[in-house]
C-alpha positions as CSV (number, residue, x, y, z in Angstrom):
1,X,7.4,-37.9,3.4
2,X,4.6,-35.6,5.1
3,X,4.7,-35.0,8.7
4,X,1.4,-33.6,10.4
5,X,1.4,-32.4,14.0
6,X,0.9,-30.0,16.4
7,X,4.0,-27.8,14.5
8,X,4.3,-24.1,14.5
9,X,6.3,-21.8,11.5
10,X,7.8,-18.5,12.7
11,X,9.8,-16.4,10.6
12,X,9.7,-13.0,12.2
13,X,10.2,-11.7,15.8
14,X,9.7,-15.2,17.6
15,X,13.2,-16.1,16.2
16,X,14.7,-13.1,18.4
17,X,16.6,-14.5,21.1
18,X,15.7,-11.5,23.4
19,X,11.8,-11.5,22.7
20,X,10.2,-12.3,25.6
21,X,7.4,-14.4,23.8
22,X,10.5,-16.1,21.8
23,X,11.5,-17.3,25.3
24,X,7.7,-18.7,26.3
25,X,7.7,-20.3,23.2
26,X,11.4,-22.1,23.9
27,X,10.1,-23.6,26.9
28,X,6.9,-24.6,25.9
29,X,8.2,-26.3,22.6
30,X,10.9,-28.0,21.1
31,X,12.6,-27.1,18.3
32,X,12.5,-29.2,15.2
33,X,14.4,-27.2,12.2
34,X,14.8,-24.5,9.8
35,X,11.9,-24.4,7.0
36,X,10.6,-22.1,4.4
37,X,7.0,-20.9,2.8
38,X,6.1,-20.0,-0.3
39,X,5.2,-16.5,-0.2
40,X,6.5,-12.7,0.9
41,X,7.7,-11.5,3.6
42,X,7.1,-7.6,4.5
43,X,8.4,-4.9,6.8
44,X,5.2,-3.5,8.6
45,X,7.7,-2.0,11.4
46,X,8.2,-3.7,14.2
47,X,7.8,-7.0,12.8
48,X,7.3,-8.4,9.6
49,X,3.9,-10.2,7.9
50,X,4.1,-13.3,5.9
51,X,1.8,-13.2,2.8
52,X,1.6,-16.9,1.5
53,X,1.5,-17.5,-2.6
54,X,1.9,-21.5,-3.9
55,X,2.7,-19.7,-7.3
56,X,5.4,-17.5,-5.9
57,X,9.0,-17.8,-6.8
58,X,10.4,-16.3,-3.6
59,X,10.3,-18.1,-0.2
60,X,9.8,-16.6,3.7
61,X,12.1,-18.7,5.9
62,X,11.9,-19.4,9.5
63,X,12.3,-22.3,12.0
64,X,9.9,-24.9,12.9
65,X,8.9,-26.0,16.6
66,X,6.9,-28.5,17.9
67,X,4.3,-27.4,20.5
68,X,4.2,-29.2,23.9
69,X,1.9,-27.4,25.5
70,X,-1.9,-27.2,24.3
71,X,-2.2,-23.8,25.6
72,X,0.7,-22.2,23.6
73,X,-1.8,-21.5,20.2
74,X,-4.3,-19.5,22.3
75,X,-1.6,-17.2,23.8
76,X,0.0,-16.9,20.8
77,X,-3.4,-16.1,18.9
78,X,-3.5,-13.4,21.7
79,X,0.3,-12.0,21.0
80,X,-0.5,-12.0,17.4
81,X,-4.0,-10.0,17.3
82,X,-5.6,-13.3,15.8
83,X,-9.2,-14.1,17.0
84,X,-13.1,-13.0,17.4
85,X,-12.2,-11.3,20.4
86,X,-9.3,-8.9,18.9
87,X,-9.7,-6.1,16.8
88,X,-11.7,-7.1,13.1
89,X,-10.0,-7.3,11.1
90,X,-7.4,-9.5,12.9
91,X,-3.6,-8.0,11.8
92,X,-2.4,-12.0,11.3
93,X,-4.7,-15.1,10.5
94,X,-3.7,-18.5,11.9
95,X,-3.7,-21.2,8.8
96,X,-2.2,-24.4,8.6
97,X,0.5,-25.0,5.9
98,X,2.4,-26.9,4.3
99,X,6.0,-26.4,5.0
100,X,9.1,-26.9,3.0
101,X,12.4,-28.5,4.9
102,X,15.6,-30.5,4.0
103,X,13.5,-34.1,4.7
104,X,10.5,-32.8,2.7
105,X,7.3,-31.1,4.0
106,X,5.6,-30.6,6.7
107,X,2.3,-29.2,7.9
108,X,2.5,-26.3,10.4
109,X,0.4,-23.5,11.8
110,X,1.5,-20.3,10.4
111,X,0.7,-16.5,11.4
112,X,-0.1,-14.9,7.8
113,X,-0.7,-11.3,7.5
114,X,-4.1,-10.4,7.1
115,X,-4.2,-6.4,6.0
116,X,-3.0,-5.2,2.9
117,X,0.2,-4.9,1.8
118,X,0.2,-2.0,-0.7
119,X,3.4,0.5,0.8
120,X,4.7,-1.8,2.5
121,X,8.4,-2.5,1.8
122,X,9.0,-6.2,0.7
123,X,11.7,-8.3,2.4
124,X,13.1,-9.3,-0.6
125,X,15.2,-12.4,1.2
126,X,12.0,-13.7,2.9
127,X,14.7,-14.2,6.2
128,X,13.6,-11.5,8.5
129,X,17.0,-11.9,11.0
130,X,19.9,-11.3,8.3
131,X,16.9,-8.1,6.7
132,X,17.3,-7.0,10.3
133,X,21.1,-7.3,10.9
């Protein structure tokens, strides 16, 4: 069964407990569960870029949260470089996608990388914490 709603995907530095944007979004949503994206996952340095493929093999995998607060897209649009008023072209693009969980899928608003990808190194797991530890 699909679920729509005001959900958010993060599979990269928002999952770091000692993030200080990780903490905003903990109390401004609630978490729902752990889901994955078709797609790639890439090292870019400090954080990693999701590049989203339907006809990929590999998944990205991250943890879904439901937004309380109407407010938390537009700061998150500004922590991830994503608008007209940010440098052109934005680093990440905000789509909405469809999310795979354990009680089927799920549509979400996802930060995809937006540059290109050539030298970067792929995160062959598509789970940026255990690439990280």
């Amino acid at each position: 069964m699909k679920q729509t709603g005001n959900y958010l995907f993060v599979y990269g530095t928002l999952l770091n407990a000692g993030n200080s944007f990780a903490t905003y979004l903990t109390n401004n949503c609630n978490f729902y569960g752990k889901g994955k994206l078709k797609g790639r996952l890439y090292d870019i340095g400090e954080y990693p870029g999701a590049v989203a493929d339907s006809n990929s093999r590999s998944y990205i995998y991250g943890d879904i949260v439901l937004i309380h607060n109407p407010t938390v897209l537009k700061q998150l649009d500004d922590y991830e470089g994503f608008g007209d008023d940010q440098q052109q072209p934005n680093l990440f693009i905000r789509e909405m996608m469809e999310i795979e969980t354990a009680e089927g899928s799920i549509d979400c608003w996802v930060y995809l990388y937006n540059l290109p990808v050539e030298g970067l190194v792929l995160i062959e797991s598509g789970d940026y914490l255990k690439y990280r530890s």
